[in-house]
BAKE-601019 format. One record per residue: residue number from 1; x, y, z of N, C-alpha, C in turn; residue in three letters. Coordinates in pm, whole numbers. Example, Ala and Ser with C-alpha at 12.3 -4.5 7.8 and 13.67 -1.06 7.14 Angstrom:
! BAKE-601019
i:npx:npy:npz:capx:capy:capz:cpx:cpy:cpz:aa
1:1319:-569:780:1230:-450:780:1320:-330:780:ALA $
2:1285:-225:708:1367:-106:714:1290:3:787:SER $
! end
This chain:
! BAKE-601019
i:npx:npy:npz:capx:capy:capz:cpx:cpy:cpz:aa
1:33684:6732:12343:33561:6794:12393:33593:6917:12478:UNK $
2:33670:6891:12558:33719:7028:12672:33760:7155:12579:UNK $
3:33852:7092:12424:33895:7194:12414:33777:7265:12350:UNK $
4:33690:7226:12240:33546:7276:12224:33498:7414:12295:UNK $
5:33477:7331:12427:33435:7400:12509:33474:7526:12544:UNK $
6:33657:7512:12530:33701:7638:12623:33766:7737:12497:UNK $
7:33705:7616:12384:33722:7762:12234:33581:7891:12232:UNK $
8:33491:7788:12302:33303:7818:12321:33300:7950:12327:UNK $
9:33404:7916:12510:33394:8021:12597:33460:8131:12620:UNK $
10:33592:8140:12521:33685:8251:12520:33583:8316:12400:UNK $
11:33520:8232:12267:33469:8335:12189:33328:8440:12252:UNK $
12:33252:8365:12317:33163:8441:12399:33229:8556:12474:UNK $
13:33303:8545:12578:33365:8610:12662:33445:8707:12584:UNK $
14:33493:8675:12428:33579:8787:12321:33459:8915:12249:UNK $
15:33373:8826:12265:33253:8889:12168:33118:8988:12202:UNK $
16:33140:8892:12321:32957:8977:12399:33004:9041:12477:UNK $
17:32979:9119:12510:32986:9244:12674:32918:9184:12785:UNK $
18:32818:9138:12736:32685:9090:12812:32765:8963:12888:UNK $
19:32827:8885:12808:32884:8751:12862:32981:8792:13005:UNK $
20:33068:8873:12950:33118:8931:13053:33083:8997:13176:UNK $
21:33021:9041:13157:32935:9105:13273:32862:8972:13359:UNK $
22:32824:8878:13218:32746:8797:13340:32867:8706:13390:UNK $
23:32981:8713:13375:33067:8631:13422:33084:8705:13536:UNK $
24:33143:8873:13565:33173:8899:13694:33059:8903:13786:UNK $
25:32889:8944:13727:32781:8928:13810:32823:8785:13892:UNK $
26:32878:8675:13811:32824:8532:13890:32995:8558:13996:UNK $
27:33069:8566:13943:33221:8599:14082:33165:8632:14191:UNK $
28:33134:8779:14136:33056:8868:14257:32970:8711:14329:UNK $
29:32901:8690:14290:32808:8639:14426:32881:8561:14463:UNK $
30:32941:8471:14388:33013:8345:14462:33103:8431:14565:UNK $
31:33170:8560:14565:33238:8613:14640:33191:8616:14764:UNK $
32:33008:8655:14738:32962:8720:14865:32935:8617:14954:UNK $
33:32847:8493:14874:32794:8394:14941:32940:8330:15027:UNK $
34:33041:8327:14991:33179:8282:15041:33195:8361:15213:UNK $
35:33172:8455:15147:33191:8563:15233:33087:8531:15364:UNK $
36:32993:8542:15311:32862:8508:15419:32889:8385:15514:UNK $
37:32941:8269:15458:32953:8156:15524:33080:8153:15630:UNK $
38:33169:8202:15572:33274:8239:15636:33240:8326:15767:UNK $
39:33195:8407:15777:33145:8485:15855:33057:8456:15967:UNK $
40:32956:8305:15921:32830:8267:16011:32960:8153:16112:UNK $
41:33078:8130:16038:33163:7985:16084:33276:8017:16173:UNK $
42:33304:8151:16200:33411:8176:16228:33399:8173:16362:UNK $
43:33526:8171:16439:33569:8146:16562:33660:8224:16611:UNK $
44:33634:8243:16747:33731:8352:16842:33820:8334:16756:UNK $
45:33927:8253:16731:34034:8245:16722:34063:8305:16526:UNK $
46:33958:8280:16456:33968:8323:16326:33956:8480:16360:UNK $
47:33907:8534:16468:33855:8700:16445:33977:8748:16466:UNK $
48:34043:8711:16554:34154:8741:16644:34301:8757:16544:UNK $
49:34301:8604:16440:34433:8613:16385:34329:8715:16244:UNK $
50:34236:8731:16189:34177:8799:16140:34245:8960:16162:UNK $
51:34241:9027:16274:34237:9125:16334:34375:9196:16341:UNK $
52:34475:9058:16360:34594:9083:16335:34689:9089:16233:UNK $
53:34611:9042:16134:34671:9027:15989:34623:9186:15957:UNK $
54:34483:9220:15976:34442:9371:15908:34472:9471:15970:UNK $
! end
């Protein structure tokens, strides 16, 4: 069954443009929403070694 699946999804992803696109549209958000939470959670101490890594 898995492999089915991940024959599904390489042919979509080989074939459509559209598929693709909606694959990095959905990254992108998961990126941002990541991003967002990270951001509402963080702590002195995350800004700080944050600050020093960049």
């Amino acid at each position: 069954m898995k492999d089915d699946l991940r024959s599904t999804d390489r042919y979509w992803l080989a074939n459509y443009l559209e598929s693709q696109l909606d694959l990095l549209e959905s990254r992108h958000a998961l990126e941002v929403i990541s991003t967002h939470f990270s951001a509402l959670w963080d702590t002195e101490e995350d800004l700080t070694r944050m600050c020093e890594c960049h």
